[in-house]
N, C-alpha and C positions, 0 to 999 in steps of 0.2 A: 770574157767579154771582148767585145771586137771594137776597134774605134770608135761603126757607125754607134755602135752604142753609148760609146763617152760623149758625141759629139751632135744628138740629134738636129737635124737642119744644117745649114751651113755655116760655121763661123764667119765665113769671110760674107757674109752678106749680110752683116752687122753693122749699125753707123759706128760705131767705136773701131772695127775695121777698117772699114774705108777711111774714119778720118786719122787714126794714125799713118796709112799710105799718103794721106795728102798734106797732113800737116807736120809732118818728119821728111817727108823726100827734097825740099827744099834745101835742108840743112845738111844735107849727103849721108842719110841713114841709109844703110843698106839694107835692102831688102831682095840682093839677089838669094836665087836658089838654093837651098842648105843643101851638103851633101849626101848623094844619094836619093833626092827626093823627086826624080823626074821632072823637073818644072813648074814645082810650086813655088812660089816665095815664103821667105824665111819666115814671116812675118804666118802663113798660112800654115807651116807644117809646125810651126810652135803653138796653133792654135787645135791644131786636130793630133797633135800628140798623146802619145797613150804614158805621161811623163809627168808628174805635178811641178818639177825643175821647170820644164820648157814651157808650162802652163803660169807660170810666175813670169816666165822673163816675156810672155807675151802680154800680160796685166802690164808690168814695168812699162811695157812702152808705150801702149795705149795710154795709161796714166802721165807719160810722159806729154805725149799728143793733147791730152785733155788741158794737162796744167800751162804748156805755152802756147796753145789759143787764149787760154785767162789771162795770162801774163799779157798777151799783143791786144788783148781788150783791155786792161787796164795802162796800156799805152797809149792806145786810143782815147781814153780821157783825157790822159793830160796832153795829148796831140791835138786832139779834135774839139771835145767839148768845151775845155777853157778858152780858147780861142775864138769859139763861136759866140759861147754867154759873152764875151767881153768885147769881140770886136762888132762881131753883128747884133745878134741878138738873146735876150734873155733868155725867154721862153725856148727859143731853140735852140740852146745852151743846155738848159737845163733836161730839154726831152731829150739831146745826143746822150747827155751824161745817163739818163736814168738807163737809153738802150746799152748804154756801154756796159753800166753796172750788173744790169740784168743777162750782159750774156757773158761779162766776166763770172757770173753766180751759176750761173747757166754751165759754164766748163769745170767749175770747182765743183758743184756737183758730182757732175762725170767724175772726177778724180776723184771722190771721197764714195762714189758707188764701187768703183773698179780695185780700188785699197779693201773695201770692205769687203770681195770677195776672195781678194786676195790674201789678206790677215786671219778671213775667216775658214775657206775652204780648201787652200792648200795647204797648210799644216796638217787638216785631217786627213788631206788623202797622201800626203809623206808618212802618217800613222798608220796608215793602211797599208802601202807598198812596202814600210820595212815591215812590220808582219806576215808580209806575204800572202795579203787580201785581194790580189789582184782581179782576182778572178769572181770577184763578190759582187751582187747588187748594190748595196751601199758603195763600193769603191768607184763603179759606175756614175751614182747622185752624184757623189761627193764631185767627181772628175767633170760631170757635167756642170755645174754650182761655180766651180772656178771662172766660166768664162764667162763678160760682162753679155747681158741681151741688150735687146730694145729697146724692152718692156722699163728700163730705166729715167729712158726721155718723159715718162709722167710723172719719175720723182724730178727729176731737175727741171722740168719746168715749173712746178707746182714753189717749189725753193726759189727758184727766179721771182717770178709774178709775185709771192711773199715780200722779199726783198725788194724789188722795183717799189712795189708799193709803200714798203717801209722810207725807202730811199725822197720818194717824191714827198712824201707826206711829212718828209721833214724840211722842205723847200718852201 
């Protein structure tokens, strides 16, 4: 099997791609070049690896990215929304908080979709490569399985608008 085959479409044209370049670069993660790979970023050639090791450590940081945008949202509450319920006003206290919560819920998702591919589908294709399955249609699924999609953002928003709702309805 050939990469394009592990890696249909483009991984880095992922939101879970882009936002770990955007929400890690601040903090001085590197994302230069790995070696040998022409001018990819480190970040893209551990995403189109034909490697379940580098398909992990590329989950790891996306999951990274996911958990301290929640973190900087659940900062944002006690930054922003206490402050407002108390200094200004209620109601708009209470809506900063509900959007805080909802998009703190909102990246924990991410993080608990990106774990669960990670828990679930890279251990089986480390099953596969010490057997020497490399070369298998299943080792392909598997390999493709590892990396988060898109198609995510309807579980986590679906989890958010849940919670939001649960959150308000308790005010």
């Amino acid at each position: 099997m050939s990469d394009l085959s592990l890696t249909p479409g483009d991984p880095r044209a992922t939101v879970h791609f882009r936002l770990e370049q955007i929400v890690l670069k601040p903090f001085g993660v590197d994302d230069r070049p790995a070696p040998g790979t022409f001018g990819d970023s480190w970040l893209a050639f551990s995403a189109e690896a034909d490697d379940p090791e580098m398909r992990r450590l590329y989950a790891v940081r996306v999951n990274s990215a996911w958990g301290l945008l929640s973190f900087a949202c659940t900062v944002g509450i006690v930054a922003l929304a206490g402050p407002v319920k108390i200094y200004l006003d209620e109601t708009a206290g209470i809506a900063l908080l509900a959007l805080f919560v909802e998009l703190s819920t909102f990246c924990l998702a991410g993080c608990a979709y990106v774990l669960w591919r990670m828990y679930t589908f890279v251990p089986k294709a480390r099953r596969l490569k010490s057997r020497g399955e490399t070369d298998t249609e299943e080792y392909a699924r598997v390999m493709r399985r590892t990396l988060p999609r898109n198609g995510s953002l309807v579980f986590q928003a679906s989890v958010a608008i849940i919670v939001a709702t649960i959150a308000l309805r308790s005010f």
